[in-house]
C-alpha positions in Angstrom: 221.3 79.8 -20.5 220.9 81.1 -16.8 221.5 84.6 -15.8 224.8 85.5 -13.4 224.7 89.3 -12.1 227.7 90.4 -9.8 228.5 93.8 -7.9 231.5 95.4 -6.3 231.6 98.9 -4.9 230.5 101.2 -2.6 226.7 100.9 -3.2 224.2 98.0 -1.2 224.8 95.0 -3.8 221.2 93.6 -3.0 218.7 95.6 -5.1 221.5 96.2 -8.4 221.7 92.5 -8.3 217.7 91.8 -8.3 217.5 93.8 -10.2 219.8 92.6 -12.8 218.2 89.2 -12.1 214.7 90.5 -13.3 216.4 91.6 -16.4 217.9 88.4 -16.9 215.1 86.0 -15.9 214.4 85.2 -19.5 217.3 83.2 -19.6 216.1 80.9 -17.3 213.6 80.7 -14.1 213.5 77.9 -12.4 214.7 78.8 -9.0 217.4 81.9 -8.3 219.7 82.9 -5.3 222.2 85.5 -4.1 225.6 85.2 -2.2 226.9 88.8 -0.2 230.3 88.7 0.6 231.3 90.3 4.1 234.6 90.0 5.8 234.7 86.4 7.5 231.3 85.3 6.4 229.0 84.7 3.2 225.1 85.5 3.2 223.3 83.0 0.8 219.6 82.6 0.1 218.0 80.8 -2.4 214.7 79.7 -3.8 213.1 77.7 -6.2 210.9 79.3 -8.8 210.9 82.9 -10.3 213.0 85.8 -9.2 210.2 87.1 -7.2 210.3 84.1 -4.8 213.5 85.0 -4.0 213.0 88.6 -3.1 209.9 88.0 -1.3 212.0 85.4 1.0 215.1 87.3 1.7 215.6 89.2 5.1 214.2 93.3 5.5 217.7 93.8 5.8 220.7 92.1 4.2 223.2 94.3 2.5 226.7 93.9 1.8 228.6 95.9 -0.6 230.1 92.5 -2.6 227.9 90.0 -4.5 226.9 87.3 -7.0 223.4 86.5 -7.8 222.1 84.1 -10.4 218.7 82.6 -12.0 218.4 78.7 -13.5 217.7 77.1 -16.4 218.1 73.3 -14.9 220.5 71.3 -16.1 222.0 69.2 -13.6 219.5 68.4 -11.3 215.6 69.2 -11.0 215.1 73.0 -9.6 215.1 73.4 -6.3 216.3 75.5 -3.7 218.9 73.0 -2.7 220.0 72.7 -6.3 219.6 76.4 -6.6 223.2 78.5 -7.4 224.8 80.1 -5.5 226.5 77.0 -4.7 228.8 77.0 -1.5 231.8 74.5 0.0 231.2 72.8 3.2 232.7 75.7 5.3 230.9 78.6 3.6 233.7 80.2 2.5 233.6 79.9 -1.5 229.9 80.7 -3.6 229.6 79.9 -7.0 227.7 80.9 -9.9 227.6 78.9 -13.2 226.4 78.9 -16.4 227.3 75.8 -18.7 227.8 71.8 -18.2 231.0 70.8 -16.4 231.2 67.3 -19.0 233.4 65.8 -16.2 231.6 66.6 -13.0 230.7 63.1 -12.8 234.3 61.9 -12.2 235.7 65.1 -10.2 232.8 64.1 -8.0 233.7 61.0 -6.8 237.4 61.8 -6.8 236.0 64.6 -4.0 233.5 62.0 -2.3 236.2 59.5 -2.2 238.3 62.0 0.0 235.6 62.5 2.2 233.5 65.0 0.7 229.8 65.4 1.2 227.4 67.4 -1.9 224.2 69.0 -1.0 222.6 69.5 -4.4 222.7 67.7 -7.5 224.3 70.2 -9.5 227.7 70.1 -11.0 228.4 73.5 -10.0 229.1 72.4 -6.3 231.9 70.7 -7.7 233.4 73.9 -8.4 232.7 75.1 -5.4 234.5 72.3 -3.3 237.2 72.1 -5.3 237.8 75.9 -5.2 237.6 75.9 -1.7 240.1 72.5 -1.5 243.0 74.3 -4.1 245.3 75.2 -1.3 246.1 78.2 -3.5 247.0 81.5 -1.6 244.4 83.7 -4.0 240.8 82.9 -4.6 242.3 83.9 -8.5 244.7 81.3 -8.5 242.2 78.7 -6.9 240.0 79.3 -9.4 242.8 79.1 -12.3 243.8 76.4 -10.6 240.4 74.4 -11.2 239.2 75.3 -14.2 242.6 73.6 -15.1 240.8 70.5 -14.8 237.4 71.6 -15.7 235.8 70.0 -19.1 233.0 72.0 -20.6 231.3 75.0 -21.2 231.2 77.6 -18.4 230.8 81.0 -17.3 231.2 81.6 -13.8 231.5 84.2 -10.7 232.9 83.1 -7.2 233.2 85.2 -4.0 235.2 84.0 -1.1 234.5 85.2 2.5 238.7 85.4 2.6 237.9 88.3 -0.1 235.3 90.4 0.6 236.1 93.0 -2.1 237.1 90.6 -5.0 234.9 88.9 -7.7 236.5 86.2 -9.9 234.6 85.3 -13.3 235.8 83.3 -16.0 234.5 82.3 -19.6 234.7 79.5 -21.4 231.5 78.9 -24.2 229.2 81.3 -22.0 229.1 84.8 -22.0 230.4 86.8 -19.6 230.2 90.4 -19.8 232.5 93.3 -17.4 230.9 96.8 -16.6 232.6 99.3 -15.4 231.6 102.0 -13.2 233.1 104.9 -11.0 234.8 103.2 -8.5 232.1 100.2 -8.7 232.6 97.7 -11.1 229.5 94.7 -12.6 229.7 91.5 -13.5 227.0 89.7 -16.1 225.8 87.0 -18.3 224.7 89.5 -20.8 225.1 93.6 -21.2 221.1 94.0 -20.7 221.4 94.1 -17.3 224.1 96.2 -16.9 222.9 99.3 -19.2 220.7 100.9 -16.6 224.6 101.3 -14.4 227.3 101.9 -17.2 227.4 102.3 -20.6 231.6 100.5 -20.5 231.5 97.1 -21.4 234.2 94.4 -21.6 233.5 91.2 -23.3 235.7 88.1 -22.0 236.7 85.8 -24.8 236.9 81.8 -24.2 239.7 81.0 -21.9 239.8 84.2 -20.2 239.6 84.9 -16.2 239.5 88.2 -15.5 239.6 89.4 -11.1 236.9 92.3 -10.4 237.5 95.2 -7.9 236.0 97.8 -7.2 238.7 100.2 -8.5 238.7 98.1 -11.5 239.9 95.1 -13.1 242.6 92.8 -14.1 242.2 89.8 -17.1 244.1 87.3 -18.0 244.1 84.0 -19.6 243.8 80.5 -17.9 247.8 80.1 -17.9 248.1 83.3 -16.1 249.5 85.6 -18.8 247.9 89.2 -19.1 245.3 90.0 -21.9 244.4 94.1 -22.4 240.9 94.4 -23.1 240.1 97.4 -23.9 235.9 98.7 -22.9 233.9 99.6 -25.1 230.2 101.4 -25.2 227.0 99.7 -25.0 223.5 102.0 -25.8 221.1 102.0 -23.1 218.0 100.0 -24.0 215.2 102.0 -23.4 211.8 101.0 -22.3 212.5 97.3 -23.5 212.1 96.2 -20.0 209.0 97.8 -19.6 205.5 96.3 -21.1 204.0 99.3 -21.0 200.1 99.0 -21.6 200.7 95.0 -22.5 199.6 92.3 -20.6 202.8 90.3 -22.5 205.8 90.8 -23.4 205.5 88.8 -26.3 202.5 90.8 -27.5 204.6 93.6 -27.2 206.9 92.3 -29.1 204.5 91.5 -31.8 203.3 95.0 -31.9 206.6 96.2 -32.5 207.2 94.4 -35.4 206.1 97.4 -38.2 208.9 99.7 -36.2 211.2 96.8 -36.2 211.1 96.2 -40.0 211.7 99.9 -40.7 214.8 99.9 -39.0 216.0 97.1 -40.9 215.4 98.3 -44.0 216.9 101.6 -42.9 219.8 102.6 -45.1 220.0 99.3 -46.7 217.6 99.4 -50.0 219.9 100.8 -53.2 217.7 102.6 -55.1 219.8 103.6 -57.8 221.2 100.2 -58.8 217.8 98.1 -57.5 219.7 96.6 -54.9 220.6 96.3 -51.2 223.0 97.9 -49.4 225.2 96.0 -46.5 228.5 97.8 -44.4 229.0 94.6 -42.6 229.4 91.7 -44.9 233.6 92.4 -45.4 233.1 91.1 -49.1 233.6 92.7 -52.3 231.6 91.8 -55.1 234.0 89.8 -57.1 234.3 87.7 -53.9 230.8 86.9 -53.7 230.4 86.3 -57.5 232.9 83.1 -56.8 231.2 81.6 -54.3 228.9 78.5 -55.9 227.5 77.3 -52.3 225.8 78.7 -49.3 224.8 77.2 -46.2 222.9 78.5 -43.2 222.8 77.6 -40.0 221.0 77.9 -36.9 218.9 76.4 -33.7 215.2 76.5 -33.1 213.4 79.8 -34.8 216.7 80.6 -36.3 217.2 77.3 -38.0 213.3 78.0 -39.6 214.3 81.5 -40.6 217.2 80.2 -42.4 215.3 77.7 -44.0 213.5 80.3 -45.9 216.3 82.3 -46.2 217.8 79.7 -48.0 214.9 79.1 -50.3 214.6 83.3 -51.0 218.9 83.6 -52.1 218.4 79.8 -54.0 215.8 81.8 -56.0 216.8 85.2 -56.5 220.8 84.5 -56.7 220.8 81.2 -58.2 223.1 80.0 -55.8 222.8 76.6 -54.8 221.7 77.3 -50.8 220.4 75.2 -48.0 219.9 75.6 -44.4 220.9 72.9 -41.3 220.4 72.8 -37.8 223.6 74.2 -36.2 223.3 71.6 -33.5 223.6 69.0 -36.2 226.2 70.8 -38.3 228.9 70.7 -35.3 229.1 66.9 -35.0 229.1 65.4 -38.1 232.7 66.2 -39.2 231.7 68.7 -42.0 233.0 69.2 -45.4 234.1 72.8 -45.2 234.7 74.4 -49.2 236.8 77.2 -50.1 234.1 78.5 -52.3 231.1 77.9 -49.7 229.8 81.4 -48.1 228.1 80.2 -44.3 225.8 82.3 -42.8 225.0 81.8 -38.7 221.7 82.9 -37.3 221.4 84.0 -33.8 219.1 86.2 -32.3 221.3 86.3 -29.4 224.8 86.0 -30.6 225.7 83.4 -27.8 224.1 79.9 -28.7 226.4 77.5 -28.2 225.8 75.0 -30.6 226.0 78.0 -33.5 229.3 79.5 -31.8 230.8 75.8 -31.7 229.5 75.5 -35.6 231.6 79.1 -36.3 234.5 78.0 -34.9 234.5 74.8 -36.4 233.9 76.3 -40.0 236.4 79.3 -39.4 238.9 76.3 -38.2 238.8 74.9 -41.5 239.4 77.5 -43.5 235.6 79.0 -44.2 234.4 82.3 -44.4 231.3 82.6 -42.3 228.9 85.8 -42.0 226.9 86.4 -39.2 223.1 87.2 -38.9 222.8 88.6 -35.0 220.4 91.0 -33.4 223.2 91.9 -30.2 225.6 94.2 -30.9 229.1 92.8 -29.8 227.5 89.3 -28.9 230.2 86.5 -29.1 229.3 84.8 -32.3 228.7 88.4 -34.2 232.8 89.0 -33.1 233.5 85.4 -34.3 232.4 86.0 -37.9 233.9 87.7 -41.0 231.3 90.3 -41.2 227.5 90.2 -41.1 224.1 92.0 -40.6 222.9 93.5 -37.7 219.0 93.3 -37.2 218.8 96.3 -34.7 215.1 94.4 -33.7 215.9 95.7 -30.2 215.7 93.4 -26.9 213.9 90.5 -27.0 212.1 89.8 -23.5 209.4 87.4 -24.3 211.4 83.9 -24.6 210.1 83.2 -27.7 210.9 84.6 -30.7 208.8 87.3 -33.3 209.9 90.3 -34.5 213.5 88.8 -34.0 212.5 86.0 -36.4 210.6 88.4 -39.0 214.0 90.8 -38.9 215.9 87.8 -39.8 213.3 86.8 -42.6 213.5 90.4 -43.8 217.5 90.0 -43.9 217.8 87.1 -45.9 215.3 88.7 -48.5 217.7 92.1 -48.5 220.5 89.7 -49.2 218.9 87.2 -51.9 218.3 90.6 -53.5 222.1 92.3 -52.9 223.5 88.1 -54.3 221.0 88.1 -57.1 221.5 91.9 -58.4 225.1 90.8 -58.1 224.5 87.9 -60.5 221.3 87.6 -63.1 218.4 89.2 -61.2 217.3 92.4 -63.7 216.7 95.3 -62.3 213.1 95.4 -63.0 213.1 92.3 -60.4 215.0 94.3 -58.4 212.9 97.8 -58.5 209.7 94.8 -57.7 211.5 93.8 -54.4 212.5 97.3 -53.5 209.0 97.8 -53.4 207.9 95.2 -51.7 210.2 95.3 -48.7 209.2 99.4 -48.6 205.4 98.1 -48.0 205.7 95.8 -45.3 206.0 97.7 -42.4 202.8 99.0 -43.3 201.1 95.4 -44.1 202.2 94.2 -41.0 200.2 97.1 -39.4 197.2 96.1 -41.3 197.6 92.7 -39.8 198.0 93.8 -36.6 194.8 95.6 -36.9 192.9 92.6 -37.5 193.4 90.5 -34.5 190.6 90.7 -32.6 189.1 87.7 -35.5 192.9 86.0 -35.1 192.2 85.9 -31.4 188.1 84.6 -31.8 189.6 81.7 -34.1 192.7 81.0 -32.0 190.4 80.8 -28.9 188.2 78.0 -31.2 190.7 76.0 -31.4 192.6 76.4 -27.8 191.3 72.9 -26.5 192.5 70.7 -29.4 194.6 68.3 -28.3 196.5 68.5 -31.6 196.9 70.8 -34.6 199.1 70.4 -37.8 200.1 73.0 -39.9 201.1 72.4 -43.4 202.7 74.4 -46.6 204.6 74.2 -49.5 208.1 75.3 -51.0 208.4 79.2 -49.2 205.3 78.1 -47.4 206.5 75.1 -45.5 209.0 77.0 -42.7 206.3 79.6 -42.0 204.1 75.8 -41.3 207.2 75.1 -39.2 207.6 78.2 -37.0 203.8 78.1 -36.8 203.7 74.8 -35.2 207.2 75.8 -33.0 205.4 78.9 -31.7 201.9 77.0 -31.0 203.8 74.3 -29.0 206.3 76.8 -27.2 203.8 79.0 -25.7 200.2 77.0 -25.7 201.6 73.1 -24.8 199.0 72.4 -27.7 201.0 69.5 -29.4 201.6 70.7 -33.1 203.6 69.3 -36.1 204.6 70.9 -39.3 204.4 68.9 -42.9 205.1 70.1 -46.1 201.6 69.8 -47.9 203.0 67.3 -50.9 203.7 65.2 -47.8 200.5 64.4 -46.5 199.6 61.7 -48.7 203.1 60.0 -47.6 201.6 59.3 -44.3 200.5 62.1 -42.1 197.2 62.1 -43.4 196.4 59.0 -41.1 196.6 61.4 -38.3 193.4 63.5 -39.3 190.3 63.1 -37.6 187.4 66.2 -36.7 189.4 66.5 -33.3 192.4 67.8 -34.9 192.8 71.3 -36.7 194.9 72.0 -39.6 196.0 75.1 -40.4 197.1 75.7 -44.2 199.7 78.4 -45.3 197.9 79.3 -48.9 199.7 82.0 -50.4 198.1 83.0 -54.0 201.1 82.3 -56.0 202.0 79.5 -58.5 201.4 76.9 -56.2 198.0 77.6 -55.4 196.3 75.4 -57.1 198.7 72.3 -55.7 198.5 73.9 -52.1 194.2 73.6 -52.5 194.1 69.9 -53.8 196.6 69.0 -50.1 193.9 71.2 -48.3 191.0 69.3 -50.2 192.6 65.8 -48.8 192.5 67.5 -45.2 188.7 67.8 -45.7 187.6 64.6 -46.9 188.7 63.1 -43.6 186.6 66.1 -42.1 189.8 67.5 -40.3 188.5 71.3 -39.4 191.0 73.7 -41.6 192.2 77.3 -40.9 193.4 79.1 -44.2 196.4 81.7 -44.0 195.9 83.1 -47.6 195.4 85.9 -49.5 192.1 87.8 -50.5 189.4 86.5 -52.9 187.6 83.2 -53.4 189.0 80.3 -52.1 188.1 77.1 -54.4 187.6 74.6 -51.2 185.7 75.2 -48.2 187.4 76.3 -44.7 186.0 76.8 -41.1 188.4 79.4 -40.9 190.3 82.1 -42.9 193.0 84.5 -41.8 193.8 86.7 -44.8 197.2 88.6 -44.7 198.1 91.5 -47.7 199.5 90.9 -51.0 202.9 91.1 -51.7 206.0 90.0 -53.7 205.7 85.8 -53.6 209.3 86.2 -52.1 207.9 88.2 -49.0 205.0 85.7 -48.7 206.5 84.1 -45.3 207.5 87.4 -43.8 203.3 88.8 -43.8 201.9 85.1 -43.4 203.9 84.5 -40.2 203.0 87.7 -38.4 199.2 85.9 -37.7 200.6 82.8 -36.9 202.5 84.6 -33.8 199.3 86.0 -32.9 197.4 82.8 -33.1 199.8 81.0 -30.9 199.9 84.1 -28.2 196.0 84.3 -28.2 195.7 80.3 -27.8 198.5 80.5 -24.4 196.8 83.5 -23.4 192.9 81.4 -23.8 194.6 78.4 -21.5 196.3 80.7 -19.3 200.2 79.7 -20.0 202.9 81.9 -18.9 203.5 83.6 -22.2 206.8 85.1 -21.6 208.5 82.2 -19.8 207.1 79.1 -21.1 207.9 76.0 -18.8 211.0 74.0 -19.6 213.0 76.6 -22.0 215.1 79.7 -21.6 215.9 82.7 -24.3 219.8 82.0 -24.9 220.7 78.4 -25.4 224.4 78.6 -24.1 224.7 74.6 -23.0 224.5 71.8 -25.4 
């Protein structure tokens, strides 16, 4: 999480690096700050709150032609503008900027307030900063080598010195950091999004690497001092992805892109001469794939859901045995990694941590792991064997949609390319084909009904609580319904698989509390109405996600979504969900786009 931005060149640092703030602010916004390196002196402002409260505080004129800037996602400490980064040493010599959790700042703190040393924020980043400035090392590069030496934890970080006006000095270690390089100016980043608008040459650092900044260019290294060559290469500029255009959200942008993002991932990939998929990425032959008796997927928060249905589509079309854990969990509980086993990680990002951590672990071991990643080049995307690209486009809203439907639309391409491989005929085949070719279009004809989403999401805005509630390919869509709710509205909401109620969740119906039902008209219907006919006996209002036609039990509320193959069921019936949850934030005035508390890229544990 957090955003670090840093400049060397010719140019005035101050607006390139608010600007690459704004870019980055969906990594985290509690407070932000900036540090300009002159010769003999460092400028630092901070503020707590969004990027803008830091522009609108900083002087008419402050310049420097040397800087790191950076915007929060707490950790250590509440925001602030005292816990704010850039974090300095006593002297105001060294600034920091720091992405991660130092797991021994607590004892390198007193070791430093033992000698006399006094802290001014809560934050273990100003540990860094101290000890930096207390190396005795003739180079900021080997004070900072010199530290991170005895550094535990995560990081990526950025440090000017007031001794070095003309030098930035990053390191990575679990959190991105990301090189551009310019004509005779030279960037420094968190991620490549806000360096596209300046250069199109990238260099990504790998874990353990230090690399000192210039702004004739750039030297890396590793940790021990012994050179790396890291070769750039080219990023595509991003467009209007910045830019909300006629929307009041991005998230509702994001929404409306959805039809546009499902076209390109199906672009290229459906095989319509063998009634299959087709994948570059995956580095597997068929006779590879045909061994494999096990797949697991992995993932956090929206990817975790995705894969859960992902792992229900390939169990179904491919016959594979296939389940889906949180990669947060995955990492720590000593896993049994197979040789026959294919894992698949989720990331919209391609930098959460606790999905990168559950790579390495697996490719450690001995296990072949494929990636599922929307960025291009993204840590975790290098990490694996091969994989698919979801080429959604940025994400700027913090929560995830046509991310999450890209992914949902990958796992169906690839229970389709593992089944065709195996048993599934190609008349199934031809009937997915299909499918996937019409959604774009059904998620257009969704779109076109909100104005009755929004009416029923605004009903309901006040409720306290709402569940939401389906069964087998219908119970993640309940769970990324309730996430999405909850992320953006504060509405608390749960998610139960319908055969559940009865097992004790029904005690928490009353008329005060919505349930919203996932009905898709397949051969679970009839099961999914008696779960919704226990939801009305207690008089608990209902909202129905289904299908057209008659429904057999009476609603307050229907949202009907388009037809489609059983196995593309979640993909349609999530698309109203997202719109219900934007419409109910929107109705109780939330921050859509920056929800309090959470951050786009989860790169600390």
């Amino acid at each position: 999480m957090c955003g670090i931005v840093g400049y060397v060149g010719r140019q005035n640092a101050t607006p390139i690096l608010l600007e690459g703030l704004h870019r980055l602010a969906y990594r985290g916004y509690d407070s932000s700050g900036i540090a300009l390196a002159k010769a003999g002196k460092l400028s630092v402002h901070k503020a707590k709150g969004k990027v803008r409260a830091l522009e609108s505080s900083l002087p008419k004129r402050i310049s420097g032609t040397t800087g790191i800037a950076h915007t929060r996602w707490a950790t250590h400490g509440e925001p602030s503008d005292r816990n704010a980064h850039p974090h300095v040493d006593p002297a105001g010599r060294i600034a920091v900027v720091h992405n991660g959790i130092v797991e021994n700042a607590s004892g390198l703190r007193r070791v430093l307030e033992a000698d006399g040393a006094e802290f001014e924020s809560d934050t273990d980043t100003e540990v860094l900063a101290h000890m930096i400035a207390r190396s005795g090392a003739p180079k900021l590069e080997d004070a900072v080598r010199d530290v991170l030496q005895k550094v535990e934890g995560a990081y990526g970080i950025a440090v000017v010195s007031a001794d070095e006006p003309d030098t930035i000095v990053v390191a990575r270690n679990g959190s991105p950091v990301v090189l551009g390089v310019g004509e005779h100016e030279m960037f420094v980043a968190s991620d490549a999004s806000a360096l596209v608008r300046h250069t199109s040459q990238v260099i990504y650092l790998d874990d353990g690497e230090m690399a000192v900044v210039a702004r004739n260019g750039y030297q890396t290294s590793t940790l021990d001092a012994v050179p790396t060559d890291k070769t750039p290469t080219t990023v595509q500029s991003q467009g209007d992805a910045h830019d909300r255009g006629d929307y009041a959200h991005f998230m509702r942008k994001e929404i409306a892109e959805q039809p546009e993002a499902v076209t390109r991932m199906l672009q290229g990939r459906l095989d319509q001469r063998f009634m299959s998929a087709h994948f570059g990425g995956l580095n597997l032959e068929p006779r590879a794939l045909l061994d494999i008796s096990r797949v697991k997927i992995l993932g956090c928060g929206s990817a975790f859901i995705s894969g859960s249905n992902g792992a229900q589509i390939i169990e179904q079309l491919a016959r594979i045995p296939t389940s889906a854990e949180p990669a947060s969990e995955f990492r720590y509980r000593n896993p049994v990694i197979e040789r026959d086993t294919l894992y698949i990680a989720v990331s919209q990002s391609g930098e959460t941590l606790d999905t990168m951590m559950a790579v390495q672990e697996i490719k450690r071991k001995g296990g072949r792991v494929l990636g599922v990643i929307n960025v291009v080049g993204s840590t975790i995307a290098r990490l694996c064997d091969g994989g698919v690209y979801l080429h959604a486009g940025p994400e700027i809203a913090v929560v995830s949609t046509k991310t999450f439907t890209s992914t949902l639309v990958a796992f169906a391409l690839l229970g389709l390319y593992l089944g065709r491989i195996r048993d599934l005929s190609p008349s199934a085949g031809r009937r997915l084909i299909d499918g996937l070719q019409k959604l774009p279009g059904q998620i257009e004809e969704i779109l076109a009904g909100e104005a009755h989403i929004k009416a029923v999401a605004e009903k309901y805005a006040n409720s306290r609580d709402m569940f939401f509630i389906g069964r087998a390919l219908g119970f993640p869509v309940a769970l990324e319904g309730a996430l999405k709710l909850k992320e953006v509205s504060y509405i608390h909401a749960e998610a139960y698989p319908a055969s559940e109620l009865k097992h004790g969740p029904l005690a928490l119906i009353c008329p005060e509390t919505p349930t919203v039902a996932i009905l898709p008209r397949d051969d679970l219907f009839e099961k999914n109405v008696s779960s919704v006919e226990e939801v009305r006996a207690r008089k608990g209002p209902l909202i129905a996600i289904t299908h057209d036609g008659e429904l057999p039990v009476v609603v307050d509320d229907r949202i009907d979504v388009p037809r489609t193959e059983p196995e593309l069921d979640p993909i349609l019936m999530g698309i109203p969900l997202q719109l219900l949850a934007y419409h109910s934030a929107v109705a109780l005035n939330r921050d859509v786009d920056q929800p309090r508390n959470l951050a786009k890229s989860v790169t600390v544990e």
